[in-house]
C-alpha positions in Angstrom: 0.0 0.0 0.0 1.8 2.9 -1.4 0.2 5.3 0.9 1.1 3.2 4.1 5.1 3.1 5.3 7.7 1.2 4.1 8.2 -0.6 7.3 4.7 -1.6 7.4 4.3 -3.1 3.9 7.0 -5.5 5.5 5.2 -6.5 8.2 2.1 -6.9 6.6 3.8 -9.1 4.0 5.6 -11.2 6.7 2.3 -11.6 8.7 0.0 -13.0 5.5 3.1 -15.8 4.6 3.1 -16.9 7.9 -1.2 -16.8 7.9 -0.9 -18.6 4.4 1.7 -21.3 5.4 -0.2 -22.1 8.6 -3.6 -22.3 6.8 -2.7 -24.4 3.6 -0.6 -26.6 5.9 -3.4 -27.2 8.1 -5.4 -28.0 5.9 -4.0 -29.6 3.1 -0.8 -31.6 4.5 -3.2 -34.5 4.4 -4.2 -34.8 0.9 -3.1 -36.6 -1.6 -3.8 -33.9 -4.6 -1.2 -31.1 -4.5 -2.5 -29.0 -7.0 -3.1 -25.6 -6.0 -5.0 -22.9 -7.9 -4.3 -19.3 -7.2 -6.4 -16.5 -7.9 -5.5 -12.7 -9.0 -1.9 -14.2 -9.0 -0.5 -10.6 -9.8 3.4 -10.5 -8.8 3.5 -13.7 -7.5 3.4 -13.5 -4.0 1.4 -16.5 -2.8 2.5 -18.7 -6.0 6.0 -18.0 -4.4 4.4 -19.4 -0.9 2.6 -22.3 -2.9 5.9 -23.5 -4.3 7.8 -23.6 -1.2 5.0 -25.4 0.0 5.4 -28.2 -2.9 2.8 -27.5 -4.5 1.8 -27.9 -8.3 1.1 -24.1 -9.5 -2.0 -23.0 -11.5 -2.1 -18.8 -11.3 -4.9 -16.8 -12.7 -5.0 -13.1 -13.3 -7.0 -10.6 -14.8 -4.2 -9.1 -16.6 -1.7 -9.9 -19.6 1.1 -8.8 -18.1 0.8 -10.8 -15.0 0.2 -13.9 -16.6 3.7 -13.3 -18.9 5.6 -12.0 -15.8 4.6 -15.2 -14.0 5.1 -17.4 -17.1 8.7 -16.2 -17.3 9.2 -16.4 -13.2 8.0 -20.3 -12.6 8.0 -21.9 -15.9 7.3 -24.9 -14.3 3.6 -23.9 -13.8 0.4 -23.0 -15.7 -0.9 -19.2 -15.8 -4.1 -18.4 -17.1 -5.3 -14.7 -18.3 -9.1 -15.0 -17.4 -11.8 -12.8 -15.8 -12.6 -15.3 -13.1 -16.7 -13.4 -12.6 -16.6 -13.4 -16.5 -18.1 -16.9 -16.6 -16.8 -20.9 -16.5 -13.5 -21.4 -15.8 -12.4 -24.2 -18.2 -11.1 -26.6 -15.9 -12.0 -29.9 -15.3 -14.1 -30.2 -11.9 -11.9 -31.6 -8.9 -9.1 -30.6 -10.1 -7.3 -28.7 -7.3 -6.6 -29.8 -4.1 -6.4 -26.0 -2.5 -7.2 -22.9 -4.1 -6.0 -19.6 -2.6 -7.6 -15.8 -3.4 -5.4 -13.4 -1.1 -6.3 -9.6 -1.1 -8.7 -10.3 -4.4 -12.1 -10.9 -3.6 -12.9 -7.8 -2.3 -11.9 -6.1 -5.6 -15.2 -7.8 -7.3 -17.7 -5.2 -6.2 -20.6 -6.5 -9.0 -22.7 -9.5 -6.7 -23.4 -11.4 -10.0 -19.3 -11.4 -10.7 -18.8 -12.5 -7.4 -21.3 -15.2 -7.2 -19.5 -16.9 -10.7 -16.3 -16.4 -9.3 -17.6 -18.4 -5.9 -18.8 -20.7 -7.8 -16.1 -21.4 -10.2 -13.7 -21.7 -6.7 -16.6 -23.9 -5.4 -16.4 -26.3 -8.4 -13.3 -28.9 -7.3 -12.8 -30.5 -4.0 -11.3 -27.8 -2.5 -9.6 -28.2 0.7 -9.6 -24.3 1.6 -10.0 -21.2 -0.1 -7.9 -18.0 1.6 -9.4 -15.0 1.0 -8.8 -11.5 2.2 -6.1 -11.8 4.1 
């Protein structure tokens, strides 16, 4: 947050890896599937999380120049330009083992956007969805 300090962003980045960690260790250490979707990947923060964690990458962002950045950062992993309250995500159901949407969610204001986007999340066995953090 730009209009927040230096020494703050920091923090505040330090506290939501921790949060993260603890929450997709808790509750997905104990299943087998360790495919992990995150959405509004952006820079990369929680894919960066996601990896250390072991898990199998797929990022989705609203924006071009994410997905490239990303592309070019963990080549080992999928990233997928899409508008995730735009419609069906084209992925098979069950697919994911976690999915993640840190500091996103609140950025859909439109209810219909947010319901597809729930629902797309929803579609898979997911073991936890982080939001807002």
């Amino acid at each position: 947050d730009i209009s927040l300090s230096i020494n703050y962003n920091i923090w505040s980045y330090k506290v939501s890896e921790r949060v993260i960690k603890r929450l997709v260790k808790k509750y997905t250490d104990k299943i087998a599937n360790k495919k992990a979707l995150d959405i509004g990947s952006g820079t990369g923060f929680v894919v960066g999380i996601l990896d250390s964690l072991g898990r199998d990458v797929t990022g989705i962002d609203i924006t071009a120049t994410a997905v490239n950045n990303l592309s070019q950062r963990y080549p080992q992993y999928k990233f997928i330009e899409f508008d995730m309250g735009a419609g069906k995500l084209d992925i098979p159901d069950n697919t994911f083992g976690c999915a993640t949407a840190a500091s996103v969610l609140y950025h859909i204001v439109d209810d219909e956007a947010l319901d597809i986007t729930l629902q797309n999340i929803h579609r898979g066995d997911l073991a936890i969805a982080v939001k807002n953090l």
